[in-house]
N, C-alpha and C positions, 0 to 999 in steps of 0.2 A: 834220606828224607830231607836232610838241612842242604842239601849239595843245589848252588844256583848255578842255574844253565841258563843257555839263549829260550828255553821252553816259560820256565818261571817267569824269565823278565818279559816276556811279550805278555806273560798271563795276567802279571802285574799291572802291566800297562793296560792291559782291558780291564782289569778291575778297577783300575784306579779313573780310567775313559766311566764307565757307568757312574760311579762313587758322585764322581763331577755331575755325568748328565741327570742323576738322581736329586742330587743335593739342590742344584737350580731349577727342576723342577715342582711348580706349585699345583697344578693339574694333573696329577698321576692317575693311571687307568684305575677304578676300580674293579675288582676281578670279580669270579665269583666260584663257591668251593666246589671241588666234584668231589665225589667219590676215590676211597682207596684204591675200589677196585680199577675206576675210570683212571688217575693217574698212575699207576701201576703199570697199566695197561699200554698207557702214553710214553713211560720212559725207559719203562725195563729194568733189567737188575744195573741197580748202580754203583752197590757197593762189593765190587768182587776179587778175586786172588790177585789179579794183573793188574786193576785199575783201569778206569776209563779214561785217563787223562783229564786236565784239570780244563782243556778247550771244551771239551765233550758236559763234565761234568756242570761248568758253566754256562752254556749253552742250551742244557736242559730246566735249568733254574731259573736263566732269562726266558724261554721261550713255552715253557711247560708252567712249570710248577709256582715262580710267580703271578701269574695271571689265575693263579686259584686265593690268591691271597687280597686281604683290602689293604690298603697303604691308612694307616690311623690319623694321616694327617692331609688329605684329602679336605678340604672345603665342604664338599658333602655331606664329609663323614659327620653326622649328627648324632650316633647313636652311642650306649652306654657311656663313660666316659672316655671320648677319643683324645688325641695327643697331638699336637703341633711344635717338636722340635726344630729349635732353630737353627738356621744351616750352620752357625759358628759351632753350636752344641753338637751337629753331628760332625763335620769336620773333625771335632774334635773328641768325638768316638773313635775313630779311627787312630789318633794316635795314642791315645786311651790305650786302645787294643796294639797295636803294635811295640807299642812303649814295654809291653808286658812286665807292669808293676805290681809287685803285691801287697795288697792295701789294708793288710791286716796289724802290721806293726811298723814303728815309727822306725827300727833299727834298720828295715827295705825300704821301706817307702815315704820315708819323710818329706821330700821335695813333694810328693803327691798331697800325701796327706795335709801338709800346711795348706795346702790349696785346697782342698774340703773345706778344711777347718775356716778358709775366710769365708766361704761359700756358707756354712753353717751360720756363722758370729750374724751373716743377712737377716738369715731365717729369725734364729733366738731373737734377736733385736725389734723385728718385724711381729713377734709375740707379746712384747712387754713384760716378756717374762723377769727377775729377780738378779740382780751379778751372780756368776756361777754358773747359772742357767748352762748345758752345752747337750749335743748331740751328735748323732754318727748316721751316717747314709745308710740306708739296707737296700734288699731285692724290689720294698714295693710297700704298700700300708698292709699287706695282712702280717708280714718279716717284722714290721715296725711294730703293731698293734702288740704280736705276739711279747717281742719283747720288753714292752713296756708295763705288760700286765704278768709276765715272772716277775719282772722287779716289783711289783708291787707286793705279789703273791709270795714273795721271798721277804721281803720286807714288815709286811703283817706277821707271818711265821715268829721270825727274827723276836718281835716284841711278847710271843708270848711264851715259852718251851710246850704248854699243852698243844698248840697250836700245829704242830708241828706235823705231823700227818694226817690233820684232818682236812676236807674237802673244802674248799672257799665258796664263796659265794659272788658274781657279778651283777651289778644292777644296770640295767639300759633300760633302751625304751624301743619299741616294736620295730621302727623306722632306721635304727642301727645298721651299719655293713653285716653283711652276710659273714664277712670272713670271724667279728666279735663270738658267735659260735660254734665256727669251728675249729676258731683258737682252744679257746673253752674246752672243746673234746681234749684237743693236745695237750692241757695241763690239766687235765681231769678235774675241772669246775664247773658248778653249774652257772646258768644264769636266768636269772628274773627278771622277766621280762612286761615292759609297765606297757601296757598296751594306750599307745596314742598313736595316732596318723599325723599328728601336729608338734611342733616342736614342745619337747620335753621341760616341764617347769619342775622347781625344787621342791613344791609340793606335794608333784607327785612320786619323788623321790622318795620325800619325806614317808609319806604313805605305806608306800613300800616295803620301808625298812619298819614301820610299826606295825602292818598286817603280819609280819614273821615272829614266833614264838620264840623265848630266848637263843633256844639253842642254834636256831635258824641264824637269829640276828649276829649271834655271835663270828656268826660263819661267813658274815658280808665284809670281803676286805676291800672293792673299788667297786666305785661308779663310773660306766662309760655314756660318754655324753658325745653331740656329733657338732661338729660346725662346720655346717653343709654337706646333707645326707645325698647319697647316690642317687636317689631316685628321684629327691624334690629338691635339692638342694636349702631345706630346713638347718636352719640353727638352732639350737638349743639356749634353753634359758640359762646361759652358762655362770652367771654370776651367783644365781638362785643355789645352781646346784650345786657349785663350790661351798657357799655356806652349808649347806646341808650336809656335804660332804667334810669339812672343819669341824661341826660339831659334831660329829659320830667319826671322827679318829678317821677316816675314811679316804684312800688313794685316788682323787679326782684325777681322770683320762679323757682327753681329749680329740677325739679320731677327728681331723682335718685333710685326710688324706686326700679331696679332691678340692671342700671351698676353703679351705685353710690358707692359700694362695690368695686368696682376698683380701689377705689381713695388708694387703702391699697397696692397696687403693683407702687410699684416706678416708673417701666420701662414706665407703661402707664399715670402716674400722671399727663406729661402734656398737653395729649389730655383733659384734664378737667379742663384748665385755665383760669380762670376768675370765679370759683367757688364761690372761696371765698368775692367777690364780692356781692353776692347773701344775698336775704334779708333774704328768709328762703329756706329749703332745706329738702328732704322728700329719705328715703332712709329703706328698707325694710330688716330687717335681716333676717326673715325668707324666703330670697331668697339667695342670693347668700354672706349672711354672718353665713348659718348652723346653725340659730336656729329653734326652731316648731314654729309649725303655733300656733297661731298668732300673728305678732310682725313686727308692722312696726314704724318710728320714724318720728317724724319733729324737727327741728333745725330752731331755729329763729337767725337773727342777733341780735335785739333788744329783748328780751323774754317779756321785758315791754310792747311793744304793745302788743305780743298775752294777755299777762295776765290781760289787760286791755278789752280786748277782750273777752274772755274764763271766767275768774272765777266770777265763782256763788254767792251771798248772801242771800241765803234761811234762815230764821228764827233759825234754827235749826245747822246751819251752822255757828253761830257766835262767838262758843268756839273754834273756831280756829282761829281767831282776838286777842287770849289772850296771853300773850308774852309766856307761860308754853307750847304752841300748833303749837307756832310758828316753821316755818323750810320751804323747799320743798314741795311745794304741786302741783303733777304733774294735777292733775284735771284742775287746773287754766287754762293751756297751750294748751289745746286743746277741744275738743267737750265735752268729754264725762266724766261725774262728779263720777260714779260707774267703776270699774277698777282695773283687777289683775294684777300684778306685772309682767308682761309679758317679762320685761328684766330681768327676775334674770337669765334663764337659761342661755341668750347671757354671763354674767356677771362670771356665773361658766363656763362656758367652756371658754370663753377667760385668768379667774382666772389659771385655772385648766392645758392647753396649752400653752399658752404664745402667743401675738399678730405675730410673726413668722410665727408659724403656720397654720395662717389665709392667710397671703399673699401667702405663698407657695399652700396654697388649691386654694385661688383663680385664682391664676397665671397659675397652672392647666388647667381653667377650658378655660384660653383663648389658652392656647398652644393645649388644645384637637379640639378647635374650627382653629388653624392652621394647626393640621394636616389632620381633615376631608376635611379641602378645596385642599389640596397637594391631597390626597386619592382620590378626584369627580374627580380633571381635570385628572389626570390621566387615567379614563376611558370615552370610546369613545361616550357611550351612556348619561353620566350624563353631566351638566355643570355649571358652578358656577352664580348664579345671579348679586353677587354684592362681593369684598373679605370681607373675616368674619373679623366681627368686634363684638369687646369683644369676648363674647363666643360663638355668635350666626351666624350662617351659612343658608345662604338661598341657596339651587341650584333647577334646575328642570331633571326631568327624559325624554330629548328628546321624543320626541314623545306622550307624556302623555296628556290625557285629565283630565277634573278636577274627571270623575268618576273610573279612571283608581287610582287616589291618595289617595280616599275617601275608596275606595275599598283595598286597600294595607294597609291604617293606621287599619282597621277593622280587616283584616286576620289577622295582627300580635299581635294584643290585643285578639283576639280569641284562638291565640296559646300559648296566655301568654308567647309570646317572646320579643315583646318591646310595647312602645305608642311612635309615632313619626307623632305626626298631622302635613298638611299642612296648608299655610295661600295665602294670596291673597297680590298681589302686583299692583301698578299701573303704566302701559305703554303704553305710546300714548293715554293717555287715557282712556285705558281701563284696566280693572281687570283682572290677571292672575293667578292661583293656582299656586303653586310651596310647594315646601318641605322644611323644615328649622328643622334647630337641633338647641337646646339649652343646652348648657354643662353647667351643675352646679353639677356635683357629681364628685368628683376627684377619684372616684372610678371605672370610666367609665373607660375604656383601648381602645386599637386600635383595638383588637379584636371586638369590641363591634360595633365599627364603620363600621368595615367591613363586619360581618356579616349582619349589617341591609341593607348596599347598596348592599350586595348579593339579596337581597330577591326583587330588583327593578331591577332583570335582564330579 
């Protein structure tokens, strides 16, 4: 299997010919998906005794199976939260990947990991968080979310021995990531949930935790608060809820996983005060800080709790106890003990760029979301929901039902001209589709913008 031949290096060379013509391209096709059974059908058995050859096997990926896929970083691509990788950052995936380093301890991977860790010291510093302040890369914000809320749930424990197998309790607000829930399943927590469609104040926090009967209250170890929600990009009244969260003993969380990246634009830095307040904080680069997928971070105030929380002592684990092994070891800090190096690419292209660079991209990505909202009111048929906030724009197409939206996002992924999904909002009560753009590619233009609201004429 390790054995190089004249086969591999020509295979090489055609991966490494696409890698290139991929990476300089900014206009890639977007596809669209079929069926299991329709690509099934198209490639055949691919994985079998003999092999297909690795000409064959690539061939089918270029010609098949990619072209069912959308490329996230696409110009078009507007819908949920998409990704615009910079070509340094994927370049430098590849040697990521090739390098084959293991990013879980400092005794393999030190050379890598010091390069996280400057990549990190951006982030924390970008928080205004406290000296000490540190984190570690994970898979994504739900890897992050997860692990910042054991630490906390460990940490509550920790202060009382009664505490100790009873159930927690999490307090958000209706507008929170999906994924805050289903963590919750995975550590077997409930959450209470403060029903707003508006950015969450400490009052209603406050509420909250006094509507609940002692034993209830007792049972509340953190508050998850958002700065910049998925679907609106809302901020939380984050300063509010820290207090609220200080006087009731209480673990303040911060899921920034997609507008947490804003905190890198001055002009908007102080819609996000009372950050640095925050116990820990979770913020996802490969969203709207242009690394590949996958690459999301947590940030503790204290790293001693999560560490105390997170690292392993497997038998086999114990040469890293020996002063010669000693260093960083990001395993400790969060869930998962096996782990690539997933910020080096962040690390070369911020190397490679200059932190500048970054603010001007992001800054972008809210000025494009300024002008599509100028763009809708302007027209007689669209109207704006709510004004764009961060980069994210919600309005509706007058007169539209939700199969009229359903149908418009499908045409245009058919003609491989954009992906621009709708979502659902709540009014009076009830659910209503409407349209939303999410700008994270500073590559998008005005053109871009117009031409998609042409096509909801």
């Amino acid at each position: 299997m390790h054995e190089i031949d004249i086969h591999t290096v020509e295979l090489t060379l055609d991966v490494m010919k696409y890698a290139l013509q991929r990476i300089t391209q900014i206009n890639p096709e977007i596809g669209f998906p079929k069926s299991f059974e329709e690509l099934k059908s198209a490639v055949g058995q691919t994985v079998t005794r003999e092999g297909i050859s690795g000409e064959s096997a690539f061939k089918v990926f270029k010609d098949v199976l990619l072209k069912a896929t959308i490329p996230v970083d696409h110009p078009k691509h507007l819908a949920f939260v998409p990704a615009a990788p910079t070509r340094a950052s994927l370049m430098f995936d590849l040697v990521t990947a090739v390098s084959s380093i293991h990013g879980s301890y400092w005794m393999e991977g030190a050379g890598a990991i010091f390069c996280e860790m400057e990549a990190m010291s951006w982030m924390v510093e970008l928080t205004g968080m406290p000296k000490g302040s540190f984190g570690v890369f994970t898979s994504g914000g739900t890897a992050a979310n997860l692990s910042a809320i054991v630490a906390a749930r460990e940490y509550w424990r920790s202060q009382n021995k009664s505490r100790k197998n009873k159930k927690g309790i999490i307090i958000t607000a209706h507008t929170a990531h999906s994924s805050v829930k289903a963590m919750a399943k995975v550590i077997d927590a409930e959450v209470l949930i403060v029903d707003t469609n508006e950015a969450l104040r400490g009052y209603e926090v406050e509420t909250a935790i006094r509507s609940l009967n002692k034993e209830h209250r007792d049972r509340v170890f953190a508050v998850i608060a958002t700065s910049g929600t998925t679907n609106a990009g809302i901020i939380d009244a984050l300063g509010e809820i820290a207090d609220v969260c200080k006087k009731h003993h209480l673990w303040f969380h911060v899921d920034g996983a997609y507008g947490g990246a804003a905190l890198a634009v001055p002009e908007v830095r102080p819609l996000f005060e009372g950050i640095e307040k925050a116990d820990s904080f979770t913020i996802d680069p490969h969203k709207w800080l242009f690394a590949p997928y996958d690459c999301g971070a947590i940030i503790y105030r204290n790293p001693e709790l999560a560490k105390k929380a997170h690292s392993q002592h497997g038998s086999y684990l114990k040469i890293f106890d020996d002063a010669g092994a000693r260093g960083f070891n990001p395993s400790d800090y969060q869930i998962q003990l096996t782990r690539r190096v997933r910020g080096l690419p962040l690390w070369f292209s911020l190397a490679m760029h200059g932190t500048e660079v970054y603010e001007k991209a992001i800054h972008r990505g809210i000025e494009l979301a300024a002008l599509a909202g100028e763009i809708i009111q302007s027209h007689n048929h669209l109207e704006l929901v709510r004004e764009p906030s961060l980069s994210i724009v919600l309005f509706r197409r007058i007169g539209w039902k939700e199969k009229d939206y359903t149908s418009w996002t499908f045409a245009n992924q058919k003609k491989k001209f954009a992906l621009v999904t709708p979502t659902f909002i709540r009014k009076g009560g009830q659910e209503e589709m409407v349209a939303r753009f999410c700008f994270i590619n500073p590559d998008t233009t005005k053109e871009d913008i117009l031409s998609i609201l042409d096509t909801m004429k």
